[in-house]
C-alpha positions as CSV (number, residue, x, y, z in Angstrom):
1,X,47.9,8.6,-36.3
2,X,48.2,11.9,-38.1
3,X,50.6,14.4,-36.0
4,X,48.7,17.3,-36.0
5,X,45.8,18.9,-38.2
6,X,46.3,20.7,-41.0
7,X,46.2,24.5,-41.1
8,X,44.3,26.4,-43.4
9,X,43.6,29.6,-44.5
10,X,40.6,31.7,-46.1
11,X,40.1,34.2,-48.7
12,X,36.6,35.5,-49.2
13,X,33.6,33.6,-47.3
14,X,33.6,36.7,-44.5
15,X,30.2,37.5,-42.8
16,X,27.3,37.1,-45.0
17,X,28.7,35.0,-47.5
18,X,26.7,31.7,-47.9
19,X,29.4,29.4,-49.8
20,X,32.3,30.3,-47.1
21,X,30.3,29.4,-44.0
22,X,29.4,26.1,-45.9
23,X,33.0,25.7,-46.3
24,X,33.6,26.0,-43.0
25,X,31.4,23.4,-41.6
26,X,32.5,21.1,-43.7
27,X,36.2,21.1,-43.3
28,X,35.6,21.3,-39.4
29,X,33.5,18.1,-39.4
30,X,36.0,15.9,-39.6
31,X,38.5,17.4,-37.5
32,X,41.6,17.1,-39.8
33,X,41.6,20.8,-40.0
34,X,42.0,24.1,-38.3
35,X,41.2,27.5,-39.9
36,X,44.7,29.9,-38.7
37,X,43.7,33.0,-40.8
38,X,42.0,34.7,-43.3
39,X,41.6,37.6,-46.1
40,X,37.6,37.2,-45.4
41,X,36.8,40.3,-47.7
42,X,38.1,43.1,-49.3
43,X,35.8,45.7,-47.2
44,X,38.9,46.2,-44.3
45,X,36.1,46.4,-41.6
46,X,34.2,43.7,-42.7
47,X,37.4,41.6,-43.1
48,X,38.1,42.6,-39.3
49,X,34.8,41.9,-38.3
50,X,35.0,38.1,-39.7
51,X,37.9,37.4,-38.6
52,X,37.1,38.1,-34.8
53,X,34.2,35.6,-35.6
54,X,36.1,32.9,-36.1
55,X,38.2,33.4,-33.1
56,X,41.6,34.3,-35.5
57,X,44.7,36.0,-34.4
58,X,44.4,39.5,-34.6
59,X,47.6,39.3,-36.5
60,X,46.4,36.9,-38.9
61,X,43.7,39.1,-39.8
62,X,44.7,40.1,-43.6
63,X,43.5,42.9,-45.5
64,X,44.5,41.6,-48.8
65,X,44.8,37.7,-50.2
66,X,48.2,39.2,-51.5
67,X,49.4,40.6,-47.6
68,X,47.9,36.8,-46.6
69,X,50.3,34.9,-48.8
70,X,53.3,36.8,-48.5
71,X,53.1,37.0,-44.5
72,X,52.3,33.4,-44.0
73,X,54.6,32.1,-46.6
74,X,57.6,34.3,-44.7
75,X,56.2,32.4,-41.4
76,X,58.3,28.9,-39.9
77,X,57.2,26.2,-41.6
78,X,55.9,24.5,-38.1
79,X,53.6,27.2,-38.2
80,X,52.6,28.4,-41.3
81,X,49.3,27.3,-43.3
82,X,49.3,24.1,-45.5
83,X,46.8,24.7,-47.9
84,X,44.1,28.0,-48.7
85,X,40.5,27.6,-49.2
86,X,39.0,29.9,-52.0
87,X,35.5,30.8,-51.9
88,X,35.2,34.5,-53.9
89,X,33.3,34.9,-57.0
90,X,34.5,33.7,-60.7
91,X,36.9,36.4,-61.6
92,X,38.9,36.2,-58.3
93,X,39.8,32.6,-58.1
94,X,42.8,32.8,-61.0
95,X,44.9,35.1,-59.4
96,X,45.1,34.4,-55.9
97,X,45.0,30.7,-56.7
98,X,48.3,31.3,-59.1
99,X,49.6,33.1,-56.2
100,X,49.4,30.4,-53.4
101,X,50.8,27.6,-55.5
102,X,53.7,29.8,-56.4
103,X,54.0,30.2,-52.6
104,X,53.7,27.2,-51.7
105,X,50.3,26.2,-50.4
106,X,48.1,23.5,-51.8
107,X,44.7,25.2,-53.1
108,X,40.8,24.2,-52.1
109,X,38.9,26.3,-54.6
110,X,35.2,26.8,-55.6
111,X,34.0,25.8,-59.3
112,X,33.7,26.8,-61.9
113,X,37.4,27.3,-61.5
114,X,38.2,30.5,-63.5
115,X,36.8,33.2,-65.3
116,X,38.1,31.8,-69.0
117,X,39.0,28.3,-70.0
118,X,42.1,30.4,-70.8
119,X,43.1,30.7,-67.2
120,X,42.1,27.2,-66.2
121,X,44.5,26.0,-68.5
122,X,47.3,27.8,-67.3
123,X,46.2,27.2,-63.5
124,X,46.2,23.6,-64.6
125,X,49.8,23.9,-65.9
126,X,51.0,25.8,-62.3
127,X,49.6,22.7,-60.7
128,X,51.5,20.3,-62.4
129,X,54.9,23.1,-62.1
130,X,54.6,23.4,-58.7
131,X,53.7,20.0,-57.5
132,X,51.1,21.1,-55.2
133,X,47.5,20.0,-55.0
134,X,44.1,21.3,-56.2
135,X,41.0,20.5,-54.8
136,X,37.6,22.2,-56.7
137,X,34.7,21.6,-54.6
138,X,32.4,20.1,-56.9
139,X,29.9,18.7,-53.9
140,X,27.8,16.6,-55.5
141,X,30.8,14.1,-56.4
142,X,31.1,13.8,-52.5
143,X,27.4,11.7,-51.7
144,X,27.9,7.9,-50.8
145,X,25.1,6.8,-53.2
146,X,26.8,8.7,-56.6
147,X,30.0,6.5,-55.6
148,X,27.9,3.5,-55.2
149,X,26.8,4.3,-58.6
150,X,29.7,5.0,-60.0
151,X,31.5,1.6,-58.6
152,X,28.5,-0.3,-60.0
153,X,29.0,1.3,-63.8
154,X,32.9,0.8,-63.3
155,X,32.1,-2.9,-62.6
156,X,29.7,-2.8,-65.5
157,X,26.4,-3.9,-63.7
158,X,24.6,-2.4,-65.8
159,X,26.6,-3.6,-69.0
160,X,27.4,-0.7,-71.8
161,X,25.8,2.6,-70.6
162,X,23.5,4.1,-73.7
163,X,21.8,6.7,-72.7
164,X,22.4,9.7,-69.7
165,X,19.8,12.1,-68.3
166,X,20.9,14.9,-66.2
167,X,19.0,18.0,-65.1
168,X,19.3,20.7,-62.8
169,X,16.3,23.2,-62.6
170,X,16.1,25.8,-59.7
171,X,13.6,28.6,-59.5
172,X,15.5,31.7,-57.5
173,X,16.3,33.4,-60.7
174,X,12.5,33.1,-61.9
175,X,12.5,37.4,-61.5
176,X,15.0,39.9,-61.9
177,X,16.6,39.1,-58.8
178,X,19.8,40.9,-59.8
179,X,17.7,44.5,-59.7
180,X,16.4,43.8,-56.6
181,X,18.8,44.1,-54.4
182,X,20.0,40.2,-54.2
183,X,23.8,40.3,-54.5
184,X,24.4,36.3,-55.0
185,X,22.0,37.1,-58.1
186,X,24.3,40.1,-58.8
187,X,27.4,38.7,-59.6
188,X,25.9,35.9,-60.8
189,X,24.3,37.3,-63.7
190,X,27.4,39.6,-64.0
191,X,29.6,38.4,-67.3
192,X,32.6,40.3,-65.8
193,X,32.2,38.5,-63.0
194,X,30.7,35.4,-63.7
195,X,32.2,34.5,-67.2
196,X,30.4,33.8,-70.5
197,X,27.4,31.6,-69.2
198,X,25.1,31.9,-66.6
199,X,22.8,29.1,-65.9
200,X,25.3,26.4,-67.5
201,X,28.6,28.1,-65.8
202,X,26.9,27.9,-63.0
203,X,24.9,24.9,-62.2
204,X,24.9,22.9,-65.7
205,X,28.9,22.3,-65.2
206,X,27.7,20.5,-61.8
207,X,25.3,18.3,-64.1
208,X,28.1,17.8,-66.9
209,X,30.9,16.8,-64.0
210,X,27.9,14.7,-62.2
211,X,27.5,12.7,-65.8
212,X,31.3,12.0,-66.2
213,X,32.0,11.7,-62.8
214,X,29.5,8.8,-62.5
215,X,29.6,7.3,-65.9
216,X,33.8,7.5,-66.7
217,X,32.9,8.6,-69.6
218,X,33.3,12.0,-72.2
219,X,31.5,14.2,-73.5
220,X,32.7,13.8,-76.9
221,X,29.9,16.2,-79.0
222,X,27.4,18.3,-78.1
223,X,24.2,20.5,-79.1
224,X,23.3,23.6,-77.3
225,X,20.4,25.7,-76.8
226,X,21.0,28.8,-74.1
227,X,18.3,31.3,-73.8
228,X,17.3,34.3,-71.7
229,X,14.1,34.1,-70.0
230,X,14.3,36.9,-67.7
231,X,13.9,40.1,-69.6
232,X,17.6,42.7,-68.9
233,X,18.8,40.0,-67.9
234,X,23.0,39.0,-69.4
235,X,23.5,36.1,-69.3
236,X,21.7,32.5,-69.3
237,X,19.1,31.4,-67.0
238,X,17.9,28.3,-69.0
239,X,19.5,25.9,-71.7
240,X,19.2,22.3,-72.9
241,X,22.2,20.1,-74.2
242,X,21.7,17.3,-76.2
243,X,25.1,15.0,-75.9
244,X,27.4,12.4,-77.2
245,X,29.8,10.8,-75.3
246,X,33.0,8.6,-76.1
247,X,31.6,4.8,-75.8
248,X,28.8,5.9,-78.1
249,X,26.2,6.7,-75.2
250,X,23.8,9.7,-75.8
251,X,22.5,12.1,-73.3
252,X,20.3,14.9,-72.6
253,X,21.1,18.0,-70.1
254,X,19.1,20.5,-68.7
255,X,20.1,23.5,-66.4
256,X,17.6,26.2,-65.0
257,X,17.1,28.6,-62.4
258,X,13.9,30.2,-64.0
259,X,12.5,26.3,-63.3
260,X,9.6,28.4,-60.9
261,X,9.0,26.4,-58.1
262,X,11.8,24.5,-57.6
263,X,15.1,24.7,-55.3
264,X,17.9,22.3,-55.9
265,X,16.8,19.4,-57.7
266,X,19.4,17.6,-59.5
267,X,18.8,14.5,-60.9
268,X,20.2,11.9,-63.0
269,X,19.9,8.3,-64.5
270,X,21.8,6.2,-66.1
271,X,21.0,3.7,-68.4
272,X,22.9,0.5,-69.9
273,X,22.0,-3.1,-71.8
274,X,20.4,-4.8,-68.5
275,X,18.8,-1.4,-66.7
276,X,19.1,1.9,-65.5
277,X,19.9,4.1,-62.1
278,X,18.8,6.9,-61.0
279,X,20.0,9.1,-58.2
280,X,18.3,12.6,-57.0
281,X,20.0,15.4,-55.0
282,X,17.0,16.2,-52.5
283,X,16.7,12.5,-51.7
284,X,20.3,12.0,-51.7
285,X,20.6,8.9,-49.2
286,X,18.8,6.5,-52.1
287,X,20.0,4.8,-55.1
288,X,17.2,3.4,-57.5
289,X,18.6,0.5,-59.4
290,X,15.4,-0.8,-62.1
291,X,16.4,-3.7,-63.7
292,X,15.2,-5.5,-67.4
293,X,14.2,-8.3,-66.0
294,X,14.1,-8.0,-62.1
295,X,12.2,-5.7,-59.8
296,X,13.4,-2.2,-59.0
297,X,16.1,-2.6,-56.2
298,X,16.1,0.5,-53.5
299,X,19.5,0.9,-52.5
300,X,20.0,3.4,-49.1
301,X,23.4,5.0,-47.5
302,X,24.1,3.2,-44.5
303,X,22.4,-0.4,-45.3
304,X,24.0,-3.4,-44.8
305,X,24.0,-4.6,-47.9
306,X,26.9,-7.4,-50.0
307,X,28.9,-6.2,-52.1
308,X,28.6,-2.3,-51.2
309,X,32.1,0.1,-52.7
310,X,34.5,1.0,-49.9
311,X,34.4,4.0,-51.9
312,X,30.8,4.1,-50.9
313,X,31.2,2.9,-47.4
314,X,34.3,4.8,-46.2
315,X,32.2,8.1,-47.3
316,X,29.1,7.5,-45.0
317,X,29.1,8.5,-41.5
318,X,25.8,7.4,-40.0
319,X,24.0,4.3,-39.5
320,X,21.1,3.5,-41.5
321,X,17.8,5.6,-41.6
322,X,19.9,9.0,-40.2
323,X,19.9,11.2,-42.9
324,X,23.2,12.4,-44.7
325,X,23.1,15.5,-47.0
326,X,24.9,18.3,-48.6
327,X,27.3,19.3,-45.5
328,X,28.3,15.9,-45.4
329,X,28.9,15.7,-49.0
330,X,30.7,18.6,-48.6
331,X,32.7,17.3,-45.4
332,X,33.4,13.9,-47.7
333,X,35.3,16.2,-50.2
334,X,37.5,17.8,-47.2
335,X,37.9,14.9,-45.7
336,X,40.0,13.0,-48.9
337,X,41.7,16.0,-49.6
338,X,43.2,16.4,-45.9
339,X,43.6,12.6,-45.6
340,X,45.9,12.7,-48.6
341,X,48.1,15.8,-47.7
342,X,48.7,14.2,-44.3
343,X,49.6,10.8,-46.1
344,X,52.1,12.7,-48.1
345,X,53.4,15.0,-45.4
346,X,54.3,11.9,-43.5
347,X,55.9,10.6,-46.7
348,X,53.2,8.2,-47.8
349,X,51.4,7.0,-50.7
350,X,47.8,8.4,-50.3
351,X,45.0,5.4,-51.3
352,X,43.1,5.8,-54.1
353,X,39.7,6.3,-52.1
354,X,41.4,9.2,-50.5
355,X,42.3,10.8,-53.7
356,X,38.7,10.6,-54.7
357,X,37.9,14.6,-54.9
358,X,37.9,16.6,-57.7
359,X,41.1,18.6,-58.9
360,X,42.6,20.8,-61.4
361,X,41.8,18.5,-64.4
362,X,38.2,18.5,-63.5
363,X,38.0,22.2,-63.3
364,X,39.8,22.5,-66.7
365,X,36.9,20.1,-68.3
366,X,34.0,22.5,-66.4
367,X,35.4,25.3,-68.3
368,X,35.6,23.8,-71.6
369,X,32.0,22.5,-71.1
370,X,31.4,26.3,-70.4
371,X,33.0,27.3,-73.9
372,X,31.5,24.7,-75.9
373,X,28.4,24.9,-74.5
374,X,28.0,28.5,-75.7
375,X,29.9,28.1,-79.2
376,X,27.6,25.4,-79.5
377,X,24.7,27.8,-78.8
378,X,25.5,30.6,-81.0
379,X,26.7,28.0,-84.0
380,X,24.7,26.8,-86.7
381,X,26.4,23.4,-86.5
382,X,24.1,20.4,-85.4
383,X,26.8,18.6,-83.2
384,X,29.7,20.7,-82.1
385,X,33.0,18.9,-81.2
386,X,34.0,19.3,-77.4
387,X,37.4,20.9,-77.7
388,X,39.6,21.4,-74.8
């Protein structure tokens, strides 16, 4: 039985902000952990404001992520925060995330993980200094059928994989959003705050970690095509990527958000020498398995099936027929991190279904996708190598 929960705090995610509040619900689902402060924006009211929301200490109410560190790091250990979530744009995850591993703290932080592959590396190397853990919140990674599916190409089921097919289209960015007053759009579309690609920074490295995650395989080689769509606007809203991967396989990805029409609709299959898979985001509770030379088997979360992964299992929390979806997905990801930094607070050896969330070497792959993806794009070579 764990002693306690853990305590956590926030920078960014203060009132208004979609991705902290999603945050939030998910790491309360489980009950592992308890939010104890917060540096919820950088507008001082605002930061006030949020912080009375949530029920905080008025004297754990910071300003700054810099006062937050240095005050709670100065705190008794029985009472000082554990770990930091961050949810702020691109260009403000290097710094503070540097800063809370240096102090101590574990690290929860959104994707893609930096501004520059540049940083990533060297938040990568802090990570490994300090001895502390990162967790990036790549979601996706967190539903019980995508680690059925991933069990079931580990196990070979499928034999050799030969072909992927991911794609992420969304529609929100169809019109000049960014002009119009929407500020998620905003920064965004915003290189300075953003990075170097828009569409494939922002959704295609969910695709790209979604292929390897599933598949355990590389992207070894790849061939890029970014393009604007949206007239003033800076950065990518659309781009294809044909790729090559490091058992031989071949694949195609797509990432959108001109894709009119549609909201969140990643998808991908998988296919190897005896048949394919395919998983989609909006139906995220069933697993298609279509077989060479056997009818299409409909797999669903919560069936009681033979032979299911207890990677799979352990990550559902309803019966059958209830439907499970992004917050749980989300909740899943919380819920292996704080299971393994209460293993090893009590001195124990986490398992490896606990240690199933993404960390700082995933994050350092997203933003090398990010880079090669656009060297690719502005190259004149057919297949450009994926350097990291």
């Amino acid at each position: 039985m764990n002693a306690r929960k853990l305590r956590m705090g926030m920078i960014g995610g203060g009132r208004g902000a979609f991705i902290g509040a999603i945050h939030r619900h998910a790491l309360w689902m489980d009950g592992l952990i308890e939010i104890k402060c917060g540096a919820l924006s950088v507008d001082p009211e605002l930061a006030n404001a949020s912080g009375e929301d949530l029920f905080l200490d008025k004297n754990r109410i910071y300003l700054t992520y810099e006062e937050m560190l240095t005050k709670e790091a100065a705190l008794p250990e029985n009472e000082r925060i554990d770990f930091v979530t961050i949810v702020t744009p691109n260009f403000a995850h290097f710094e503070p995330a540097m800063m809370a591993l240096d102090k101590g703290f574990h690290v929860v932080l959104e994707k893609p993980m930096t501004l520059t592959y540049e940083q990533a590396i060297q938040l990568q190397a802090k990570v490994k200094e300090t001895g502390k853990r990162l967790c990036l919140t790549h979601t996706y990674s967190g539903y019980p059928m995508v680690k059925q599916a991933k069990a079931m190409l580990k196990n070979g089921d499928l034999g050799t994989i030969r072909k992927v097919w991911v794609e992420y289209p969304q529609g929100w960015l169809s019109k000049l959003s960014e002009r119009e007053g929407n500020v998620q759009a905003a920064w965004r579309t915003d290189p300075s705050k953003s990075g170097k690609s828009g569409s494939m920074g922002d959704i295609g490295t969910h695709a790209a970690h979604l292929a390897e995650y599933i598949t355990g395989l590389q992207i070894t080689e790849l061939c890029a095509d970014l393009q604007i769509k949206v007239a003033g606007r800076m950065l990518d809203d659309d781009g294809n990527v044909l790729l090559r991967f490091n058992n031989g396989a071949n694949g195609v990805l797509m990432a959108s958000q001109v894709a009119a029409g549609e909201e969140n609709a990643l998808k991908i299959r998988v296919y190897g020498e005896k048949g394919g898979l395919e998983w989609h985001q909006m139906e995220p509770n069933t697993l298609l398995l279509k077989w060479l030379d056997a009818p299409t088997q409909i797999l669903r979360a919560g069936g009681n099936y033979e032979n299911l992964s207890p990677f799979m299992t352990s990550n559902c929390r309803t019966p059958g027929g209830h439907p499970e979806g992004y917050l749980e997905a989300f909740a899943n990801i919380y819920k292996n991190f704080a299971l393994t930094l209460l293993f090893e607070l009590k001195g124990e050896k986490p398992t490896e279904i606990m240690l199933d969330f993404p960390n700082e070497n995933d994050g350092v792959r997203g933003m090398a996708f990010i880079e090669n993806v656009v060297n690719s794009s502005n190259s004149d070579i057919k297949w450009y190598p994926f350097k990291m």
